[in-house]
C-alpha positions, 0 to 999 in steps of 0.5 A: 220442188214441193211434193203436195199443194198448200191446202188452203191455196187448193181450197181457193181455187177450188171453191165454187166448184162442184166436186164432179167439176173438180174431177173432171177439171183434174182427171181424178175420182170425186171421191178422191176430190173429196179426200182432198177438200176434206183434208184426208189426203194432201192435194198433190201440187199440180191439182192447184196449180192447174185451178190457178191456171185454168182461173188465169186463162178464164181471167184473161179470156174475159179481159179480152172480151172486155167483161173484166170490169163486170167479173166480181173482185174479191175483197173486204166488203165495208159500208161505204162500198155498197150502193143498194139498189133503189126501186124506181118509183111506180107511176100512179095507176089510172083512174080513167076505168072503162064504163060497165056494159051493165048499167047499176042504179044509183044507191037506194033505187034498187027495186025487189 
């Protein structure tokens, strides 16, 4: 059994995370999280494997509820994929405007 986590591999499931999460997640010091996403120190190998669990059980959480398809997947973003969102097209304001209480006189009547 391997003593510490692959760094990069903590560093995944870890992304996102704030790192007060990631202690309390862990049962650890932030300072200690932060020697590890740092990469002062060697995550041990349960620090990762209990991200990937805990991601696992959101996963299947989510599944069940049926929100799997709205869960965002990771992947290699191309051109083709990305449909921007088209702005509906506004009605034309109306020109019907209310009559003024004030009646103005027609331009070139104004007295002094």
């Amino acid at each position: 059994m391997q003593k510490y986590a692959i760094h990069r591999e903590f560093l995944h499931y870890a992304n996102g995370l704030p790192q007060d999460t990631l202690a309390r997640r862990l049962r650890c010091t932030s300072a200690t999280i932060r020697a590890w996403l740092t990469g002062r120190q060697q995550p041990p190998w349960w620090a990762a494997e209990i991200l990937r669990l805990q991601e696992m059980e959101l996963l299947d959480i989510a599944r069940q509820m049926g929100y799997a398809k709205a869960l965002p997947r990771l992947g290699i973003v191309r051109g083709e994929i990305i449909e921007l969102h088209r702005p509906r097209a506004r009605p034309a304001p109306s020109i019907d405007r209310p009559q003024s209480v004030t009646e103005f006189p027609e331009p070139g009547l104004m007295q002094a």
